[in-house]
Every structure is written in structure tokens, then in C-alpha cells.
C-alpha positions as CSV (number, residue, x, y, z in Angstrom):
1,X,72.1,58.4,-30.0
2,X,69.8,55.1,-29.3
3,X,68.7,53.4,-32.2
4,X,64.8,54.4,-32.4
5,X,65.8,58.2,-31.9
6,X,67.9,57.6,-34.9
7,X,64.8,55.8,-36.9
8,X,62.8,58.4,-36.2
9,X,65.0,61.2,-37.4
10,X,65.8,58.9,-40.5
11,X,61.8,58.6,-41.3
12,X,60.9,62.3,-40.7
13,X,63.8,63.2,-42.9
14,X,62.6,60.1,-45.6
15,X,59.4,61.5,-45.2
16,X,59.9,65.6,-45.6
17,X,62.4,64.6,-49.0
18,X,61.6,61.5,-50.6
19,X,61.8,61.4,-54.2
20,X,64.4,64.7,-54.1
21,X,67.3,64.5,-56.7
22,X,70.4,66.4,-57.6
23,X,69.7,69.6,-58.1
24,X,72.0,69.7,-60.9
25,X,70.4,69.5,-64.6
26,X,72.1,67.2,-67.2
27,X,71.1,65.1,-69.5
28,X,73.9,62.1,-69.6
29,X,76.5,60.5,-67.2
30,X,79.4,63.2,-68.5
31,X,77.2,66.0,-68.4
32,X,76.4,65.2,-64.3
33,X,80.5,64.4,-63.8
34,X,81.0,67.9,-65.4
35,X,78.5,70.0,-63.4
36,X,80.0,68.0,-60.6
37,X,83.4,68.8,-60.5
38,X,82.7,72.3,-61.4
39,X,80.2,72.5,-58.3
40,X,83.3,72.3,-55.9
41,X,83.0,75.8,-53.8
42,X,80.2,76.7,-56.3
43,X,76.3,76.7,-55.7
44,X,74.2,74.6,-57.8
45,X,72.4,77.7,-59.1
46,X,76.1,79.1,-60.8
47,X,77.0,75.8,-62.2
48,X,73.4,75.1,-63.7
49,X,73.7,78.6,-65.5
50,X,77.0,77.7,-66.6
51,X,76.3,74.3,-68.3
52,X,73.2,75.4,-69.7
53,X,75.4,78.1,-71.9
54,X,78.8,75.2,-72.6
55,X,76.7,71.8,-73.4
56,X,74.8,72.3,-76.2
57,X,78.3,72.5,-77.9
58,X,80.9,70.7,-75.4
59,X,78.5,67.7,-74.1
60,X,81.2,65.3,-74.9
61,X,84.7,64.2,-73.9
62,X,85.6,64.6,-77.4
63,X,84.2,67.9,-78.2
64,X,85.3,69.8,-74.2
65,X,88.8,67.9,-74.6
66,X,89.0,69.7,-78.1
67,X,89.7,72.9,-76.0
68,X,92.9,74.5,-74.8
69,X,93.3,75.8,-71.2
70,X,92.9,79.0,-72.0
71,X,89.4,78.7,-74.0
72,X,88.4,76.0,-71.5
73,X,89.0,78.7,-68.6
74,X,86.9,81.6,-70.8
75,X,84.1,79.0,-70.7
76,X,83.7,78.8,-67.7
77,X,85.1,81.8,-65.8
78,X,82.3,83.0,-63.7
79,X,82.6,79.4,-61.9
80,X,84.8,79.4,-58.8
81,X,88.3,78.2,-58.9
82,X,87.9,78.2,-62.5
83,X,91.5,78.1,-63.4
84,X,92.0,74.6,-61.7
85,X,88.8,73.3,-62.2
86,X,89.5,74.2,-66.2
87,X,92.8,72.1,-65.7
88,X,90.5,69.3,-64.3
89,X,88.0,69.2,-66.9
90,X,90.0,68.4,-69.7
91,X,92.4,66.3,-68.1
92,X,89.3,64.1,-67.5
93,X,88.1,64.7,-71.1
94,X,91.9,63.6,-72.2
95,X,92.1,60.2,-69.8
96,X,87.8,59.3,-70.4
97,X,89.1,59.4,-74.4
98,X,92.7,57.5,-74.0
99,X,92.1,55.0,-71.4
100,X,87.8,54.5,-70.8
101,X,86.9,54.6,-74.8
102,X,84.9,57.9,-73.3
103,X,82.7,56.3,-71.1
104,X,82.1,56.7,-67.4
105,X,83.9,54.5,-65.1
106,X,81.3,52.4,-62.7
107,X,82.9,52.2,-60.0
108,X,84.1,54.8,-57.4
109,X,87.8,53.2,-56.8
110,X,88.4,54.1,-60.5
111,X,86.7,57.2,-61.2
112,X,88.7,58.6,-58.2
113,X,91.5,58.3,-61.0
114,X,90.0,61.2,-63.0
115,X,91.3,64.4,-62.7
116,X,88.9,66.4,-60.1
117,X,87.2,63.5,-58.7
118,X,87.3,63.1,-55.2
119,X,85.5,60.5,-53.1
120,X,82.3,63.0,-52.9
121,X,82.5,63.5,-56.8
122,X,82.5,59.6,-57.3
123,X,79.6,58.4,-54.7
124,X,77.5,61.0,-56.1
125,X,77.9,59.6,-60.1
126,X,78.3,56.4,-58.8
127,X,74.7,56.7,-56.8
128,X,73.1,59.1,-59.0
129,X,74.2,57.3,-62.8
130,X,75.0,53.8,-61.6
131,X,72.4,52.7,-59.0
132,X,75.5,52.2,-56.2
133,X,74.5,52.9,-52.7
134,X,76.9,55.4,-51.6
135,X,76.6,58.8,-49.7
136,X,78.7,61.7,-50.6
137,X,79.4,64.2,-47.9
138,X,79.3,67.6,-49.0
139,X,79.0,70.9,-47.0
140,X,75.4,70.4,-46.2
141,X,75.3,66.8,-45.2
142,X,78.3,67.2,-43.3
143,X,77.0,70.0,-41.5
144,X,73.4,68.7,-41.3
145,X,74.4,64.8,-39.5
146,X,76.8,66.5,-36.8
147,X,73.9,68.3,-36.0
148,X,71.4,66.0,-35.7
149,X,74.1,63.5,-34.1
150,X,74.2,60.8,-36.7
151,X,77.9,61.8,-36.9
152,X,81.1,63.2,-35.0
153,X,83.7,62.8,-37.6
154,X,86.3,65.4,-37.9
155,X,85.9,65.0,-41.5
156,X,83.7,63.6,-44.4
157,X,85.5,60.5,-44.6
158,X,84.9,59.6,-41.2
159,X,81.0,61.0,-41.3
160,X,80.8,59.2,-44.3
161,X,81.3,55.7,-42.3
162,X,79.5,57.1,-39.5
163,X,76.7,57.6,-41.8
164,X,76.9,54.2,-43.6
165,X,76.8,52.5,-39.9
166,X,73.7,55.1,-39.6
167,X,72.1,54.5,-42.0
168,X,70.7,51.4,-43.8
169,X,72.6,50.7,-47.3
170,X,69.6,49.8,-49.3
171,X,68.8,54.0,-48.5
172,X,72.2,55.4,-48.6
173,X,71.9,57.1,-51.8
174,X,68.4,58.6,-50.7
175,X,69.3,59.8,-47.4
176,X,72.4,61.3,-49.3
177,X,70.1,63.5,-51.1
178,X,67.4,64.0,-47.7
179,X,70.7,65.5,-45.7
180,X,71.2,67.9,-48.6
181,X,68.1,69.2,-49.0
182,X,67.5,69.5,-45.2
183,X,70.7,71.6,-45.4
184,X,69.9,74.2,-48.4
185,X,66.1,74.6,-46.9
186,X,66.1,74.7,-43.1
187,X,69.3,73.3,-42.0
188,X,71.5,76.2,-43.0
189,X,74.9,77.3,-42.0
190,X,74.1,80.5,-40.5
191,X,70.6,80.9,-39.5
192,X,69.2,77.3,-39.3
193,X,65.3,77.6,-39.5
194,X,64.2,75.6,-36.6
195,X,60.9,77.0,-36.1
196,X,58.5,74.5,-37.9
197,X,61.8,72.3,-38.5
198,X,60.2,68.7,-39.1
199,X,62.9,67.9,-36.7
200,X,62.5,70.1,-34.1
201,X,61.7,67.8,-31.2
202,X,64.2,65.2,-32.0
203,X,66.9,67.0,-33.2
204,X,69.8,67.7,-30.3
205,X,71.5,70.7,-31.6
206,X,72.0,73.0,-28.7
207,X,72.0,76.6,-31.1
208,X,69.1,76.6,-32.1
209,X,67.7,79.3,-33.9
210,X,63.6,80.6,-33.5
211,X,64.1,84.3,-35.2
């Protein structure tokens, strides 16, 4: 892809989705890592219904590390995988309380350290609670950059550096959330709505889809 088909991709996307956030509601940095790591294989939706019911009592590493597996796994139970992801959660309760005096990590080499976090967990709470540019590749922005050709990594590591060569830093956290958002509203797995996409001229992907 030449460099002013890329731009102009980049600018309709900027364009169609500026000023679009996480779709997940919290109120503080631990709230967002918890809704986080429980929105592994789990839509936004689920996990938003789910923390609205556990943090008005467990919105703390103190009070969620208080639980035992068992109670930690009835509180959230109707969230996928939510036997590991229970494990998870109060291992990073128990290592935020013992070794980070309860706060957030601000970088992503060290919140990798915490139980559930993966490199997609970290970007995301480093970009979203600590102003670092960084793009986390989920489903949808993996899915949505090999389709428009601003990647062809085998996995989201390597789309990840395809996307920071993409992409300019000072917007890496933005586009993170334009890709998403492009993903969950036209972009989608199955039946991508192309007719009327924003896109539609530029983008290259052969299927595309005018039911």
C-alpha cells in the first residue's frame, strides 16, 4: 500500500471515529484493568453488566482480593472463561496489594507481570489511564487492518508493529480505538457492511459484502 492510500484511509477512519473511547464503563484505573481482563472472549455488553452488579462493593484491590476463588468465580460466572479469569483477578488483587502498594503499574513491561495481562490488556490501560501511545490489537482491529491492508501479520504482535510503522505515534492510541469501532459497526466478522462503508472506495478487501 503507497503512502497517500494509507493517509487517506487513516483520515476517513480519523474522521468517521474521532473522539470514540472504550466502550467499557469504569470509573478508576482498577476498575478499567478489571473489565479488561474479564473482556477476554467476552463482549463489552456482558462485562459492562457484570461490573455494574460487582463494583459498587469490590472496586478495590483490597476489597476483590478479600474473596476466595470460589465466591470470586459466583461473581462473575455469566462472564466467559470465568473460572480462569476468577484465578486472574485476584492474583492481580494479591500482587497490586504486596508488591505496587495497590496502584496501577505505568508502564506496559511491568503490568504484563500481573496475572491476566497480556500485551493487548497493558497497551490498552497504558493508552487509555496513562496517556502512552500504544495500540492494542484485539479481534476487531486485527481483523479490520488485514483488511484494509495496513497489516499482514500472522498475529497481533506482528500487526501491532505493522500498525506502529502505519500509523503515526502521536495517533496510535486513537487509531487503536477508530479500528475498533470500524470493526463492531461496519467492519464485522461475518457480514461486513460495505454498502455506504466510509471506506468503500479505498478499502482493497476482495469479499466484499453489498446484501
Amino acid at each position: 500500500m503507497n503512502k497517500v492510500t494509507r493517509e487517506a484511509i487513516l483520515a476517513c477512519l480519523e474522521n468517521e471515529y474521532k473522539n470514540t473511547k472504550t466502550a467499557l464503563n469504569y470509573n478508576t484505573p482498577f476498575e478499567l484493568l478489571v473489565a479488561v481482563i474479564m473482556s477476554a472472549q467476552c463482549t463489552d455488553e456482558r462485562v459492562n453488566k457484570i461490573t455494574a452488579r460487582i463494583f459498587p462493593r469490590l472496586n478495590t484491590p483490597e476489597k476483590m482480593g478479600k474473596l476466595t476463588q470460589a465466591q470470586m468465580e459466583k461473581e462473575i460466572r455469566d462472564c466467559g472463561l470465568f473460572r480462569a479469569k476468577a484465578k486472574n483477578l485476584l492474583g492481580m488483587c494479591h500482587m497490586l496489594i504486596n508488591e505496587f502498594n495497590g496502584k496501577i503499574p505505568d508502564n506496559v513491561e511491568t503490568l504484563m507481570k500481573l496475572p491476566g495481562v497480556g500485551k493487548k490488556t497493558a497497551n490498552v490501560i497504558a493508552s487509555i489511564i496513562f496517556n502512552i501511545p500504544a495500540i492494542a490489537v484485539d479481534t476487531h482491529v486485527f481483523r479490520v487492518s488485514h483488511r484494509l491492508g495496513l497489516s499482514k501479520g500472522a498475529d497481533p504482535l506482528a500487526t501491532e508493529k505493522d500498525l506502529q510503522k502505519a500509523i503515526p505515534k502521536a495517533k496510535w492510541s486513537d487509531a487503536h480505538h477508530w479500528l475498533i469501532w470500524h470493526g463492531r459497526l461496519v467492519c464485522k466478522a461475518r457480514k461486513p457492511i460495505c454498502k455506504g462503508c466510509v471506506l468503500l472506495e479505498k478499502c482493497p478487501y476482495k469479499d466484499k459484502n453489498f446484501e
